[in-house]
N, C-alpha and C positions, 0 to 999 in steps of 0.2 A: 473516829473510834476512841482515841485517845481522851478527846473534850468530854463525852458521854459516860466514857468511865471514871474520869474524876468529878466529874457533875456526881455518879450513883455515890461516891466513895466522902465526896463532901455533904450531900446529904444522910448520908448517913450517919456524920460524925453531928450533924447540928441535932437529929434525932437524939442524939444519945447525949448531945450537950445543948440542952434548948436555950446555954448563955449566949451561942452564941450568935450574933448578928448578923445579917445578909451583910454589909461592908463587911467582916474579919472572915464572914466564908466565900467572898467572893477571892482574897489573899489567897487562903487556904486552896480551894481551886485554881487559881494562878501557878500557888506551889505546886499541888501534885501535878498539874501539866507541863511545868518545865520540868522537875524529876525524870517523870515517865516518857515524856518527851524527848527529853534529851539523850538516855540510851539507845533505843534506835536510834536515833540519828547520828550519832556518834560510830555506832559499827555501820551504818549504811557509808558515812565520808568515809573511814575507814576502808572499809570494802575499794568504793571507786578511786581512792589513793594506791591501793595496792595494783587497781585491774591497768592503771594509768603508769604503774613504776615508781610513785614519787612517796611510799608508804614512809620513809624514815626520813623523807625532807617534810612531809608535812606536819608529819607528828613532831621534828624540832621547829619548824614553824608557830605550831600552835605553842609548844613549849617557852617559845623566847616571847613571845608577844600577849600571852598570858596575863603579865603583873600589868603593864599599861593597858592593856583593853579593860582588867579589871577596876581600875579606879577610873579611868577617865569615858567609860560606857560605850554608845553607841546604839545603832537602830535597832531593832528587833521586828523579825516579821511573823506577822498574826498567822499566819499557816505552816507549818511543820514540812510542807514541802518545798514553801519558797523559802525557808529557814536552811532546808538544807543544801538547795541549790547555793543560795547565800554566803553558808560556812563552805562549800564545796570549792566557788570558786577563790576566796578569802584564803585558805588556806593551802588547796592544789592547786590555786592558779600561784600563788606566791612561790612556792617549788619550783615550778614549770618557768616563772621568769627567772628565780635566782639561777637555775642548774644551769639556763637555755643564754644570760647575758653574760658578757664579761665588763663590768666597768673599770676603763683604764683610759689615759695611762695615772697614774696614785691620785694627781693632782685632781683632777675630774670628779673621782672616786670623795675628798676630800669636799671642794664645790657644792656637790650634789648632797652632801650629807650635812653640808650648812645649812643651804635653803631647804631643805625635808626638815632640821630642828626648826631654824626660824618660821616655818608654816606651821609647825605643831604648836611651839609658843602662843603665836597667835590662834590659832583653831581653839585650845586648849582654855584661854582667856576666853573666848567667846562663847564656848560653848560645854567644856567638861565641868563638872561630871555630865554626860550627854544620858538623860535617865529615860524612863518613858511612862504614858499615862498608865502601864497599869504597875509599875514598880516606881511609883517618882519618891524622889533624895529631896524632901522639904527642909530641914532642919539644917541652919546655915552653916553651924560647927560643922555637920558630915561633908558640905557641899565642898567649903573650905579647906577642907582635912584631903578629900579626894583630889580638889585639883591641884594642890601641891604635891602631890601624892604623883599625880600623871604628869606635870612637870619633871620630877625626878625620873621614874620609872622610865618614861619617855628618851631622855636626856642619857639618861646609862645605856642604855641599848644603843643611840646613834654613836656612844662613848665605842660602845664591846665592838661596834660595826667598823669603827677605823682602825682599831688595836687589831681583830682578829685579823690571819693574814690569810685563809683558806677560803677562797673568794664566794665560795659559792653559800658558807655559812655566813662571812659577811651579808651578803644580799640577800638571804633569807631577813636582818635584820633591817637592813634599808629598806627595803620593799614591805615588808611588815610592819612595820613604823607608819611608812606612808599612806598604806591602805587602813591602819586601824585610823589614823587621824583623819581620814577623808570619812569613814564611817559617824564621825559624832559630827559632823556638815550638816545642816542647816540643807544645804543642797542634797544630803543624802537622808534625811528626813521627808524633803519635800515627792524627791521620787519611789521613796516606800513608801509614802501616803503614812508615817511614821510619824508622833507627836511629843513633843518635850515634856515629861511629867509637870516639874516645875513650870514653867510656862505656863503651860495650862490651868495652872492651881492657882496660880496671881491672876489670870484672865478672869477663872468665874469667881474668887472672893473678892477682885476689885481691891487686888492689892499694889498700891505703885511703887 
């Protein structure tokens, strides 16, 4: 329903602007469906965080893990409801481990938040900005700029994870940490059937 009405809404805008070209309305259609897209689905997780109990761990979930998802990317799936299955468990399952684990004793808590930075390090080198074929990040200054960008962002949050001392918002960040950098995987690519913009741009211009 959604594809159909940004489909009527993009042709109607190339009608009224015949500059523009099937590649910049196929964008423009990209845009209005993530837009439009993304409200529902946003009060739908909403909704199932509330019916679940976990409405204000998820929403500081999504909160803290925000700035690193946003530079350093990740999968994205073609359907609006395995999208929201997707952010559903990402977000309410993250809740539901920080509320449900205790990591102790300190030292453990500490351990575990080395090896979660040093896999994002590398995750991060290999693969962010983790873009996709229909939004890909070409331009090497942006590509650049972002994964120093999720290095940081990254690195401050496992930072706020050891300082804070209220365990359960600690592990909102550990756990949130974890799962956004297991999302830009190469492995989590392959089982979304999900594809690397860049990648793919060096593939078909035969660029090495």
């Amino acid at each position: 329903m959604i594809e159909k009405l940004c489909k009527k809404i993009t042709k109607r805008i190339q009608n009224k602007m015949p500059e523009i070209d099937e590649e910049r309305a196929e964008i423009i259609n990209y845009g209005l469906q993530l837009v439009l897209g993304e409200i529902p689905k946003t009060f739908i997780i909403l909704l199932i965080a509330y019916l679940f109990g976990v409405l204000k761990l998820s929403i500081l979930a999504l909160i803290f893990i925000m700035p690193y998802k946003t530079f350093s990317g990740g999968v994205h799936l073609k359907t609006h409801i395995g999208c929201i299955i997707a952010t559903s468990l990402f977000y309410i399952g993250n809740a539901f481990l920080s509320k449900n684990i205790i990591i102790g004793p300190i030292f453990i808590k500490y351990i575990l938040t080395a090896v979660i930075w040093l896999f994002s390090i590398i995750m991060i080198k290999l693969y962010a900005p983790a873009d996709t074929e229909e939004v890909p990040i070409l331009r090497k200054k942006d590509r650049n700029l972002k994964r120093k960008l999720s290095y940081i962002t990254m690195t401050l949050t496992l930072i706020c994870a050891v300082i804070i001392k209220d365990n359960i918002i600690s592990n909102l960040l550990i756990f949130g940490t974890l799962l956004q950098t297991i999302s830009i995987s190469s492995f989590m690519y392959k089982i979304t059937k999900c594809k690397f913009g860049y990648r793919e741009y060096i593939k078909l211009n035969n660029i090495a």
